[in-house]
Wavefront OBJ file of the C-alpha trace (Angstrom):
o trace
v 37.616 74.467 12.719
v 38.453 77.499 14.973
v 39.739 75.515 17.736
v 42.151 73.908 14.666
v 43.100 77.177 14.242
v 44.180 78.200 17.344
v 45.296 74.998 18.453
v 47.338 73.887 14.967
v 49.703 76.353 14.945
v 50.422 76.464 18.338
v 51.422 73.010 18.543
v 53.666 72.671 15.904
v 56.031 75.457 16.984
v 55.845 74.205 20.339
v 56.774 70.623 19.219
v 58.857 71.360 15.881
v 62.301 73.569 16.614
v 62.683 74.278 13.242
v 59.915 76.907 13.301
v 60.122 80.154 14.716
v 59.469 80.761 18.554
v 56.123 81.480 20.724
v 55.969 85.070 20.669
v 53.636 87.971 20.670
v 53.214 88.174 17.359
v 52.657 84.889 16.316
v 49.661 84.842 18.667
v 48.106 88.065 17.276
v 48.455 86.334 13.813
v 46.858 83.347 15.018
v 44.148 85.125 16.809
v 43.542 86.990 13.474
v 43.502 84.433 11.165
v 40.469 83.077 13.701
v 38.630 86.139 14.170
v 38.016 86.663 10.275
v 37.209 83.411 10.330
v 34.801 83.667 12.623
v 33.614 86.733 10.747
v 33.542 85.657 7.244
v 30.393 85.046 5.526
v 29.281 81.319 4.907
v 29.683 80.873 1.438
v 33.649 81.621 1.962
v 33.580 78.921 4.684
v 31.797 76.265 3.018
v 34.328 77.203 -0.211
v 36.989 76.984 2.110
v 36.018 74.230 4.122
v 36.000 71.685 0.285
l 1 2 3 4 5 6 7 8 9 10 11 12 13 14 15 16 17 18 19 20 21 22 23 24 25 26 27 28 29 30 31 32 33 34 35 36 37 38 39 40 41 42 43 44 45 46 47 48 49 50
């Protein structure tokens, strides 16, 4: 799931034009959005994960 994370978002605004570019930000987002991941009790993943 995490490496989906990183990986997802990465890929589709390398391979799509019509998103915005590869910047700084974008990777602090995406970095973010997998730390509190990473962070978050179970019970949000598994309600997540369904």
């Amino acid at each position: 799931m995490v490496c989906d994370l990183l990986v997802g978002p990465l890929l589709a605004r390398a391979l799509l034009p019509l998103t915005a570019p590869l910047d700084d930000q974008f990777a602090r987002q995406t970095a973010q959005v997998a730390l509190d991941y990473l962070t978050a009790d179970s019970s949000a993943k598994l309600a997540h994960a369904r």
